[in-house]
N, C-alpha and C positions, 0 to 999 in steps of 0.2 A: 863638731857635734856628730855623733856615729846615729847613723839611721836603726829602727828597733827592726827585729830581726821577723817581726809581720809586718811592717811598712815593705820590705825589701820583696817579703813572698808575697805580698797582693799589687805591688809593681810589677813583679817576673809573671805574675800570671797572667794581669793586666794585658802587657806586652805579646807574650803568648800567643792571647784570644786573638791580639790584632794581627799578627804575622799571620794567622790562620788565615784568617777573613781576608788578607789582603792575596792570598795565596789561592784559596777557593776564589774569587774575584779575577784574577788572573786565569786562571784552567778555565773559568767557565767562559769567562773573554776568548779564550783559544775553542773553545767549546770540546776538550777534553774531559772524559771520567778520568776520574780515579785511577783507575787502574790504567789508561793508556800513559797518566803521569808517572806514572810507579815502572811504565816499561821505559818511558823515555828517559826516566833518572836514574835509572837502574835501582829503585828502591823497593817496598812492598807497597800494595795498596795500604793494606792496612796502619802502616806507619804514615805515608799519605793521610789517609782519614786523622787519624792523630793528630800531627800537626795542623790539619785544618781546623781539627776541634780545639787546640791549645793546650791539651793533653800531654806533646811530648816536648819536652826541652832538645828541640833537635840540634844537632855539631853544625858546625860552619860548613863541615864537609860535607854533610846533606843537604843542607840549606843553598848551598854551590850546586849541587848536582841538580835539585830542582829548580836553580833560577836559570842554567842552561837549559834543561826541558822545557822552563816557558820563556825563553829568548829576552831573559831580564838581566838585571844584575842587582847583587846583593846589596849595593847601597840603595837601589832604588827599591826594594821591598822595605824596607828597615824605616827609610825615609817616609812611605806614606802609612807602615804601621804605628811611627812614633806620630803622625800629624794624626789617627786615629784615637790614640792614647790622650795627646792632646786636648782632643775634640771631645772627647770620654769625661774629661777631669771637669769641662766648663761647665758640663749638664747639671 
């Protein structure tokens, strides 16, 4: 059975929102801005900001850059956005 093609965009979004949140939740655990994130990953703020807002479908390859900036790794973001997403679906 093929999922409909807004089931799929309100899961990426879904998902998204949580990478953001768990991303912002991390910097501010470091007690980084924005923008010292953006030097330390080599990225902009502003795309920064994005991603925390769930705005941008960010590459792996940025998503890498910023989980070395906050001394993580990308399964373990992934891992507590999907238990956020989770935790979203039971409400």
């Amino acid at each position: 059975m093929a999922l409909s093609p807004d089931f799929k965009k309100t899961e990426a979004a879904s998902l998204r929102r949580s990478i953001g949140v768990v991303i912002r939740t991390l910097r501010d655990r470091k007690r980084l801005t924005q923008n010292e994130l953006a030097v330390a990953s080599g990225l902009t703020r502003v795309y920064i900001g994005r991603i925390e807002r769930g705005d941008m479908n960010a590459s792996i390859d940025s998503m890498l850059m910023i989980c070395t900036a906050l001394s993580t790794s990308l399964l373990h973001v992934l891992a507590l956005a999907d238990t956020r997403v989770f935790e979203e679906d039971d409400s």
